[in-house]
NURODREN-935180 format. One record per residue (C-alpha): residue number from 1; z, x, y. Coordinates in steps of 0.1 Angstrom, whole numbers, plus 5000, padded with zeros to 4 digits. Each point is the difference from the previous one (the first is absolute). Layout:
{guza NUM,{Z,X,Y}}
...
This chain:
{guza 1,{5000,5000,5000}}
{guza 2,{4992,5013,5034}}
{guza 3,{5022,5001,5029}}
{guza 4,{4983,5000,5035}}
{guza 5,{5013,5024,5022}}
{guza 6,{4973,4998,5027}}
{guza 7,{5031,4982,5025}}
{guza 8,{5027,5023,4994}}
{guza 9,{4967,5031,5007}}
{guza 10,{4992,4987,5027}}
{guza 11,{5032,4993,5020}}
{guza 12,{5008,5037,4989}}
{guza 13,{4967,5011,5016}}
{guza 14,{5012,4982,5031}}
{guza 15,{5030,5010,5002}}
{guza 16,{4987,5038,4997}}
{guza 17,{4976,4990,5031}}
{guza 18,{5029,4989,5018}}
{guza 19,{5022,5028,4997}}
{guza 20,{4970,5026,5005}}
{guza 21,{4990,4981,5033}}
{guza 22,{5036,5001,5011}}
{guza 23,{5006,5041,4994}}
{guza 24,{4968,5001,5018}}
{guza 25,{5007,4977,5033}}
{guza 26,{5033,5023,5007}}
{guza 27,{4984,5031,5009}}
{guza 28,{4977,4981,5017}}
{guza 29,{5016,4985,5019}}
{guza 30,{5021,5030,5010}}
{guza 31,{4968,5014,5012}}
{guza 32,{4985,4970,5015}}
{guza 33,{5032,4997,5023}}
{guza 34,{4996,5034,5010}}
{guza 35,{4968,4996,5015}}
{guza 36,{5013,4962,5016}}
{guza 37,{5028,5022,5011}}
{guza 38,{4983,5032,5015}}
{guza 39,{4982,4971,5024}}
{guza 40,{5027,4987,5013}}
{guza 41,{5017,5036,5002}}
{guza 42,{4974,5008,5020}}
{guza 43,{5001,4971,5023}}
{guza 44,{5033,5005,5008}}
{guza 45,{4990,5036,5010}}
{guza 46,{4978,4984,5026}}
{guza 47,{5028,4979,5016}}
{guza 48,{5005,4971,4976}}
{guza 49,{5036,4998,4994}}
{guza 50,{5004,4970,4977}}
{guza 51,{4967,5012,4981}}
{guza 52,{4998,4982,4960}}
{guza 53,{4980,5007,4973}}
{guza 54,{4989,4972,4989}}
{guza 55,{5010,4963,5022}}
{guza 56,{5026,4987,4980}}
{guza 57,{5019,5034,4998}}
{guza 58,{5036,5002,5012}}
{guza 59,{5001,5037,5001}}
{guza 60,{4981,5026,5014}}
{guza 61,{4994,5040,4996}}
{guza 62,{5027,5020,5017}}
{guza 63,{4987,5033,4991}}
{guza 64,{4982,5028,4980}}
{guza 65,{5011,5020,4973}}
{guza 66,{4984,5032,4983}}
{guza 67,{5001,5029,4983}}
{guza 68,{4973,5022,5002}}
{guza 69,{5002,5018,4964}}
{guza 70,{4997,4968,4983}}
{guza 71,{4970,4985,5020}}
{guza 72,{5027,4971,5003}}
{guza 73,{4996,4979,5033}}
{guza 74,{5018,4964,4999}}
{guza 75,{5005,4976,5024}}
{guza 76,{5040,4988,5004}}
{guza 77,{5008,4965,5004}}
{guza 78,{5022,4985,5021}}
{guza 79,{5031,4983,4979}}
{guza 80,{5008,5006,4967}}
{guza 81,{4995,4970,4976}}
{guza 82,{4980,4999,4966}}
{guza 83,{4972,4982,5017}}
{guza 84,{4996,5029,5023}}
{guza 85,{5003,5023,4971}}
{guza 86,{4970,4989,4987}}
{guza 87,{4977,5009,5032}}
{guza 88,{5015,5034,5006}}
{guza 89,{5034,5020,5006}}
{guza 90,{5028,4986,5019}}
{guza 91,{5024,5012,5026}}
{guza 92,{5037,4991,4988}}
{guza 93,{5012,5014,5037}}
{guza 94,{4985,4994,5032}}
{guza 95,{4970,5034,5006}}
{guza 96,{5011,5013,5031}}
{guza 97,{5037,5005,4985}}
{guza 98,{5003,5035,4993}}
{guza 99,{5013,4990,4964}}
{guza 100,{4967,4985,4982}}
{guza 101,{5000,4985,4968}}
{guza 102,{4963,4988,4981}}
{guza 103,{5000,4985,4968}}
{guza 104,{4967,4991,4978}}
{guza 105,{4992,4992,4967}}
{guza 106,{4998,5026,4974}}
{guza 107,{4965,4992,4985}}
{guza 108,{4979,4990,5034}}
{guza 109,{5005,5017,5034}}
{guza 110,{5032,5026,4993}}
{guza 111,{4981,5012,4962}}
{guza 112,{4993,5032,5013}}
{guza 113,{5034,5010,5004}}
{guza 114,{5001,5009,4965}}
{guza 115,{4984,5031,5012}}
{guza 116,{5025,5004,5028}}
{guza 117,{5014,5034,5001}}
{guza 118,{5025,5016,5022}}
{guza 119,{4987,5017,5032}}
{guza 120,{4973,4973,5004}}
{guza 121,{4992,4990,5036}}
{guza 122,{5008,4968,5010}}
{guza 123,{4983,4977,5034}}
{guza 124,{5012,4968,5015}}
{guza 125,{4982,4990,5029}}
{guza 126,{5018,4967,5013}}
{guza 127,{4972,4993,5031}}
{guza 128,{5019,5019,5024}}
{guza 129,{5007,5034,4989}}
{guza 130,{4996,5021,4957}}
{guza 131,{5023,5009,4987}}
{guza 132,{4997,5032,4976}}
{guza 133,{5023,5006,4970}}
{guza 134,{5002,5019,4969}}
{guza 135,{5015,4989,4964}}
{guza 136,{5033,5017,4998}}
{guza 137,{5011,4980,4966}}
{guza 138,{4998,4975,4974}}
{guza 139,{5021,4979,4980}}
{guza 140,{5000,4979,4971}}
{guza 141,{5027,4974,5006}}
{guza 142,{5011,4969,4981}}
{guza 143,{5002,4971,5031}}
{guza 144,{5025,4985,4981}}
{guza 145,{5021,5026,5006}}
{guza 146,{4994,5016,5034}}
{guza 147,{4983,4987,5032}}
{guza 148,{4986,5016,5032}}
{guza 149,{5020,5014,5024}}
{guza 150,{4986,4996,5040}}
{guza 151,{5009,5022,5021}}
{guza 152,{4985,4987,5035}}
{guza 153,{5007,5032,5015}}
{guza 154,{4985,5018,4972}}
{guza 155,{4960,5010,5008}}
{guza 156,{4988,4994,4963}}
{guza 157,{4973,4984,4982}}
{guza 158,{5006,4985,4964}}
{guza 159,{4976,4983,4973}}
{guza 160,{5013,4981,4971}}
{guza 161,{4977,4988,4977}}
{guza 162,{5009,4984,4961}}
{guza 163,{5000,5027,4971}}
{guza 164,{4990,5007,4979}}
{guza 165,{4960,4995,5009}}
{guza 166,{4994,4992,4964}}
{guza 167,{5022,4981,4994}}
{guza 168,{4987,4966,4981}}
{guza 169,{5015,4974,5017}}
{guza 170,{5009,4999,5037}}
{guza 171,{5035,4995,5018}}
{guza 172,{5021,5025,4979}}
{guza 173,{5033,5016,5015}}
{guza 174,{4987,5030,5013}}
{guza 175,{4985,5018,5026}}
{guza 176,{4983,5029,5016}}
{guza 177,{5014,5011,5032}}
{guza 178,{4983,5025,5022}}
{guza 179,{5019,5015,5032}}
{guza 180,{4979,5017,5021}}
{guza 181,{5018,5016,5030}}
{guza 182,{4978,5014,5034}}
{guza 183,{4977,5028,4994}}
{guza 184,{5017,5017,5034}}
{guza 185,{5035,5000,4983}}
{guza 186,{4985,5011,4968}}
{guza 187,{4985,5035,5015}}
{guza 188,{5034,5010,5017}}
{guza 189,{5023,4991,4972}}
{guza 190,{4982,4997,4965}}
{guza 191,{5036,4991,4988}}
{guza 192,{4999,4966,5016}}
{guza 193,{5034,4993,5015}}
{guza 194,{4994,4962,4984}}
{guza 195,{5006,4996,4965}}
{guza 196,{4999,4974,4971}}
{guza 197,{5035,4988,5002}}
{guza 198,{4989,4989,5034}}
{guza 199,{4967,4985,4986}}
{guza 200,{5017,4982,4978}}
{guza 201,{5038,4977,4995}}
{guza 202,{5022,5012,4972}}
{guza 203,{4992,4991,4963}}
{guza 204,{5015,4966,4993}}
{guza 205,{5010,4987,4963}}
């Protein structure tokens, strides 16, 4: 007796579509808000203040970050939700405070930082002035464990993205953190007077 199986093959076959189409639409649309985004970065450059992306937008770019070595050049968002996420890195802290904090996902516009070594140079250019830094560490920390410290006196750039980047699933525990401290301070004193315990609060339990 034969058992038809020509339903069950073809929601599998859909299904399959589904999911391909769905890894495939998030690094496009990573890219595709980059270029929605370098428009209206660029508009704001010419005098627009509230310039968005696209109409219905309720953010805007606030700034530029890159680092030369990597050929990595991202827009940053204004406000860091998930929905922002999606288009580009976010600022967690405001960009003209001289402690700055961006945060992107691991497998779209902050991938490259898996090849993120120390002494890399470091630009943020927030409109009005850039700002040059170069990596002074890295961490691996568990977020359920330890949390940013600000320091709003502190001139500092950090980057936390999830890790690891291959992980399978997303939204795991922990995270890369990369403090990059100004490329000035860095040539008088290679022993940066900052250091990880004031990156970063004490280990909890």
């Amino acid at each position: 007796m034969r058992v038809r199986h020509r339903p069950l093959a073809a929601a599998m076959i859909a299904a399959a579509f589904f999911f391909t189409l769905q890894a495939a639409w998030i690094p496009a649309k990573a890219a595709l808000g980059q270029v929605l985004l370098e428009r209206a970065w660029q508009a704001r450059l010419a005098g627009v203040d509230d310039a968005r992306p696209w109409p219905w937008a309720d953010t805007t770019p606030v700034g530029v970050l890159e680092i030369p070595r990597l050929e990595l050049r991202q827009l940053v968002l204004e406000g860091a939700s998930g929905r922002n996420l999606a288009w580009g890195p976010a600022a967690l802290t405001a960009m003209h405070e001289r402690d700055v904090i961006l945060s992107a996902h691991r497998d779209t516009h902050f991938a490259g930082l898996r090849d993120l070594k120390t002494g890399d140079r470091i630009t943020l250019n927030d409109g009005t002035r850039r700002r040059a830094y170069r990596v002074a560490w890295m961490d691996i920390v568990d977020s359920r464990r330890q949390e940013l410290v600000i320091r709003p006196g502190r001139e500092r750039l950090t980057l936390v993205t999830c890790y690891p980047f291959d992980a399978p699933t997303a939204g795991g525990p922990l995270r890369l953190v990369v403090t990059a401290l100004p490329e000035t301070e860095l040539a008088v004193s290679p022993e940066a007077s900052d250091s990880h315990s004031a990156t970063l609060s004490s280990t909890t339990l």
